[in-house]
N, C-alpha and C positions, 0 to 999 in steps of 0.2 A: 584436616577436615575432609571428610569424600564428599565431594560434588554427586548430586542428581546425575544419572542419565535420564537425558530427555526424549521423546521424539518432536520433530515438527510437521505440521499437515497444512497443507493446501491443495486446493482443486487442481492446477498445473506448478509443480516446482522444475527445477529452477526456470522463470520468466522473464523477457529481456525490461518488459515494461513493469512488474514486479523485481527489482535489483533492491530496492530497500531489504527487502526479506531476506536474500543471500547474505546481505552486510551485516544481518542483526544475526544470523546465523553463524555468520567467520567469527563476530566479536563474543559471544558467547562459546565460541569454543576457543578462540583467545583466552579467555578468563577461567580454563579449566573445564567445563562444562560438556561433556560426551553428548553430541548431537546425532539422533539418527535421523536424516530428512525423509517424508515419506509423499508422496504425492497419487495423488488419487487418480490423472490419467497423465499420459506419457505425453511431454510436450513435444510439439512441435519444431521441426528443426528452423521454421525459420526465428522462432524465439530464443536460441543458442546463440547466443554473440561472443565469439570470443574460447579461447583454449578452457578460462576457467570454468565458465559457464557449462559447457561439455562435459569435465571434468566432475560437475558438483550433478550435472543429471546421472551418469553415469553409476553414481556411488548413493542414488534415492532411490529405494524402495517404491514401485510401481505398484498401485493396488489394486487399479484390475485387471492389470496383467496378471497376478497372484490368481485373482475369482477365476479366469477363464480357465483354469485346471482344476476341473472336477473334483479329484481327488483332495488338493489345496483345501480348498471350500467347506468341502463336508468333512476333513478330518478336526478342521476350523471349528467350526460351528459342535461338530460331537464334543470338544473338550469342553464347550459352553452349556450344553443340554444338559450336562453331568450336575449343574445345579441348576435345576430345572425351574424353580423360584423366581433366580434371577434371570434366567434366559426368559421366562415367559414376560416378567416386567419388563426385557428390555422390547421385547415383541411388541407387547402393549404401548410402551411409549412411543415408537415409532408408527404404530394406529394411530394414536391420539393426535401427535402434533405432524402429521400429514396436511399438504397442501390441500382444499377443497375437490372434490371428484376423483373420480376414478385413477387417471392420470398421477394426481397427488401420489396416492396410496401406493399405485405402481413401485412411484420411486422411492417412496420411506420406503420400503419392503427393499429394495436393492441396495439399498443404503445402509440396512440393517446387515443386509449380506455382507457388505465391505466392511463394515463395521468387526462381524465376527470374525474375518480373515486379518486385516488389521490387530485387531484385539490379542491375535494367538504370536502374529509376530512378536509385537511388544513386547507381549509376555515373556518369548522365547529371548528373547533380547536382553533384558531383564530394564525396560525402562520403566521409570516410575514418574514422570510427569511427560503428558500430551499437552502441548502447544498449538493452536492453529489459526491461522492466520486469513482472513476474509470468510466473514459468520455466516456463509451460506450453504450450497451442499456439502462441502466439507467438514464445516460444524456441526452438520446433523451428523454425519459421520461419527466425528470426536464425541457427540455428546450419546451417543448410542454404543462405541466402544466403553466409555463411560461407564453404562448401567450395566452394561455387558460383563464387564470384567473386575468393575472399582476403581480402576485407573482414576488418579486424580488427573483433572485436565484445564483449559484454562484457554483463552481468544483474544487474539485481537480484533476490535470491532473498528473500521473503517467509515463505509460511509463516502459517496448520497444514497447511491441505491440499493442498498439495504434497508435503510429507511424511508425507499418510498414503497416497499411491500414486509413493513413488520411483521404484519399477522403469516404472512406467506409463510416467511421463513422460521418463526418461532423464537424469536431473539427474547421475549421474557422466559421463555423458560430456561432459552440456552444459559441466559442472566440468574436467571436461578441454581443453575445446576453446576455449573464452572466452579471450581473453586477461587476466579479470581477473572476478572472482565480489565483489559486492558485499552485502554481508550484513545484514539490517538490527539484527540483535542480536547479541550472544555464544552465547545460545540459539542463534539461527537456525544460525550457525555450525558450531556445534558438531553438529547435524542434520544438515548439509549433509556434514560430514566423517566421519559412518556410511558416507558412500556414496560421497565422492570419493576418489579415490587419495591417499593420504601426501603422495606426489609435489607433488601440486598446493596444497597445503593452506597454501604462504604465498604465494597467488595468491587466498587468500578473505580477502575485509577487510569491516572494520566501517564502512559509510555508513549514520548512522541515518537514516530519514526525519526530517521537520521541520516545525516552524509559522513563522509569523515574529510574535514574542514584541509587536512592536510595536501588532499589531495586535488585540490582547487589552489593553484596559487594566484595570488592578487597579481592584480596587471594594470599596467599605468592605462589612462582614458588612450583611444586613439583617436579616431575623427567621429565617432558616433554617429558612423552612415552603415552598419551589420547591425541586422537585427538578429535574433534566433527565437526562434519555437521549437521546445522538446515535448512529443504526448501524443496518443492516440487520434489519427486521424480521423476523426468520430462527431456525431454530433455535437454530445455534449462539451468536447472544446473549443467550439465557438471560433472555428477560424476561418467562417465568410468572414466574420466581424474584421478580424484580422487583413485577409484581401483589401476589403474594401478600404480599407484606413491604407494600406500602402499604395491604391492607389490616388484616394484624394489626398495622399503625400506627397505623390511621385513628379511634379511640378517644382514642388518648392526646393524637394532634395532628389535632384537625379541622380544620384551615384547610390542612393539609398537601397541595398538589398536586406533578402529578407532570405534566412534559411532554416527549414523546417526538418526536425529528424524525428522517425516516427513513421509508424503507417497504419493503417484502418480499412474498414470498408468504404470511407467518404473521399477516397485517394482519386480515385479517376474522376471523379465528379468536380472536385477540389482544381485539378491540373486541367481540367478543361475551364474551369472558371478562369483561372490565374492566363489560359491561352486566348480567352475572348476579351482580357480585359487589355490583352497586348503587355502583359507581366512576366511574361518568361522567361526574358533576361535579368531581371529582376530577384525573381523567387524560385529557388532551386528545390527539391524533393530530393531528400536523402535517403532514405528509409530508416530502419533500425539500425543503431549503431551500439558499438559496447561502452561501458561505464566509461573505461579510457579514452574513447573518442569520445563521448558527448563532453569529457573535461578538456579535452583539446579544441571542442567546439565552444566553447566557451573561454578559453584564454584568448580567442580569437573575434570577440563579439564585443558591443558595447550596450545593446539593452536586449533585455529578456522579456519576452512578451508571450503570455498565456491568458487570452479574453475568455475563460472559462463559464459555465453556466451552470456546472455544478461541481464540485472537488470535494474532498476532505479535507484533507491539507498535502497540496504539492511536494513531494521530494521534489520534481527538478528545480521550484521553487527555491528550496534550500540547497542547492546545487549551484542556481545560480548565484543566491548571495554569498556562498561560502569562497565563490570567484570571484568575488567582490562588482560581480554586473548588475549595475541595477533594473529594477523589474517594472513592467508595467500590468496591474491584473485588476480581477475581480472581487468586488468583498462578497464575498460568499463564505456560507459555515467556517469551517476554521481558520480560513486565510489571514483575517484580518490578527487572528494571534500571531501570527508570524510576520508581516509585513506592515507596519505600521504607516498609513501615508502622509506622506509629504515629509518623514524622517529617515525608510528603507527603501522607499519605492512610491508606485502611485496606485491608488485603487480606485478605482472605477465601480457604477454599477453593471451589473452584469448584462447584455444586449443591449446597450446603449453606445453605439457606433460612433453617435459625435465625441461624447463621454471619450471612449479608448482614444479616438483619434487627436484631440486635443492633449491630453496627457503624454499620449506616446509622441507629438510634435514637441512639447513641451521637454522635455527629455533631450531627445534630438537637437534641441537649439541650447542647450544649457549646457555645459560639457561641467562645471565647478557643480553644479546638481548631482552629475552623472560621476561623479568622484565620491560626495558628499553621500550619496544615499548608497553607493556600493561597500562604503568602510563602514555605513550604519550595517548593513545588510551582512558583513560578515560576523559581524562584531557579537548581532542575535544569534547565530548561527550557531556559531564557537560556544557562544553560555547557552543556550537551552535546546539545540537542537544536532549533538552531535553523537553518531551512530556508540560508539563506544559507551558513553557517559549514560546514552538508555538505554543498552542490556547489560548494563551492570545495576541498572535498578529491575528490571526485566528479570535477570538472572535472581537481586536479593528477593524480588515477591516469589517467583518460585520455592525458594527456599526459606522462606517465611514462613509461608502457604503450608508449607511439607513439616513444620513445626508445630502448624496449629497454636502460636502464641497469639500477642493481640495483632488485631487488624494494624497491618501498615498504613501510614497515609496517602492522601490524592497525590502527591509529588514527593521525592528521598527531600530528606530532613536539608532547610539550608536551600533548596532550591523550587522554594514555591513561583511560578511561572505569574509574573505582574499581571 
């Protein structure tokens, strides 16, 4: 049987804080499946962690580096004008589902231009399914290569903030027009279908993102005085919550660190806080690290703590239980499908500082806990969240989808998610 060539899109590929994408990327080309990666601007070097990482940008297709040569562009767009039908509908679509004002329309219209340069690559390539991964300009992208060309295409939708500017982005119609909406939680889901048509709605399936379990090995408890935090040093990860719990910790367990990898615009603000609180011996700033060290930072941790305020659902989360560390976080959108409390870990509400700080002491003083909830933690891990097992469902909807038989299910047959 010939496998699809595919391509894949996102706004920056490869990303150090996006590494789930690369893995869902290797594993489908593991399984046969010709991957062209394509990324819409040129990432930054300090998002390259690592020989691989280098390596996987080096071999993506940059899109507006293509736009910025003239010639590129308009030879682009002329083989689209050739059926003038559809170039004008795709014209039109990208009017229509523009953001409010001027501004909006700016970028549909630029969007539409990548769109037509993209489009001809593809074509030239000879892929026959578009992939893209985080539904925002990217996806307008995909979904305007789309009308442009016929290309069958298809998203993963994420999630929080895409869903706190729906209409912005146009995610019903993206929902509409995909051949197939990839979801990565029942939350997400269920978000997604505020705003997609009924119609469409057994066209949105569950592909969780994934780790691969192997690469985590279990490790006996040590003294459960290392903590870790992996994620954007950003608002929405809630790591005053965090300071301040280490320091109304820091009494009872003085030997108690706390090491953060990761970095943001809220870094220097962050490391001046952790310096007035007299923390700095304490709490180290690592910055971005590669896949390989965050898993050497974690064979070397004994809880995992992400007081988050809004997520989708966590890889480093399933990262750290595939370590078998157990975690302390927030029940927010889809977390609590992964983390079940007081069996994988502990959940808290979110901005609730006694809340973390109780849980995460509780943890700390429990070491037969901190065993117990890390063999639960990998155990989920291994059955419903491992990179391989979900693009090889990933991979069957593409190739479902490309058959036009019946609609596939919310979950691969055998593995409906409790």
């Amino acid at each position: 049987m010939t496998l699809p060539k595919i391509a894949y899109l996102t706004g920056e590929y490869p990303r150090a804080s996006d590494t789930f994408i690369q893995r869902e990327v290797a594993n489908l080309r593991y399984l046969g499946l010709e991957v062209l990666t394509c990324s819409i601007r040129t990432t930054g070097a300090e998002h390259l962690i690592g020989p691989e990482q280098s390596e996987e940008h080096a071999r993506t297709f940059k899109v507006l580096d293509a736009v910025k040569s003239p010639v590129t562009t308009l030879r682009a767009h002329w083989r689209w004008v050739k059926t003038p039908g559809r170039y004008l509908s795709a014209l039109g679509l990208a009017w229509r589902t523009a953001p409010k004002g001027l501004k909006g329309r700016v970028y549909n219209l630029i969007y539409f231009v990548e769109a037509g340069v993209l489009a001809a690559k593809l074509a030239d390539e000879g892929v026959t399914h578009l992939h893209n991964h985080i539904a925002k300009a990217s996806c307008t992208v995909a979904m305007l290569v789309g009308a442009l060309s016929g290309l069958r295409w298809s998203f993963t939708i994420h999630g929080p903030d895409i869903f706190f500017e729906p209409h912005h982005w146009r995610i019903d119609e993206k929902a509409a027009r995909a051949a197939f909406v990839a979801c990565i939680s029942h939350f997400c889901r269920s978000q997604l279908m505020c705003f997609a048509d009924a119609k469409h709605w057994s066209k949105l399936h569950i592909v969780h993102c994934g780790v691969d379990p192997t690469k985590y090995a279990p490790k006996p408890d040590r003294n459960g005085l290392q903590a870790l935090f992996v994620g954007r040093l950003a608002g929405v990860k809630g790591v005053p919550i965090l300071i301040e719990a280490m320091a109304r910790l820091a009494e009872t367990y003085p030997n108690l660190t706390l090491r953060l990898v990761g970095d943001g615009p809220d870094r220097t603000a962050l490391e001046t806080e952790v310096a007035e609180r007299g923390l700095q011996n304490r709490v180290a700033f690592l910055g971005y690290k590669s896949q390989a060290e965050v898993a050497e930072e974690l064979a070397q941790t004994d809880v995992f703590v992400l007081p988050s305020f809004a997520e989708g659902v966590p890889v480093v989360l399933m990262e750290a239980m595939a370590a078998q560390v157990p975690v302390v976080t927030t029940r927010i959108a889809g977390v609590p499908e992964l983390v079940e409390d007081g069996v994988s870990g502990r959940l808290v509400p979110p901005g609730d500082v006694d809340a973390f700080t109780r849980a995460f002491d509780a943890l700390l003083s429990n070491p037969d806990q901190r065993v117990s909830f890390g063999a639960a933690g990998r155990a989920k891990v291994m059955a419903e969240y491992d990179a391989a097992t979900e693009a090889a469902w990933l991979s069957q909807l593409i190739q479902e989808y490309a058959k036009g038989g019946p609609t596939p299910g919310l979950r691969p047959e055998g593995r409906h998610q409790a």
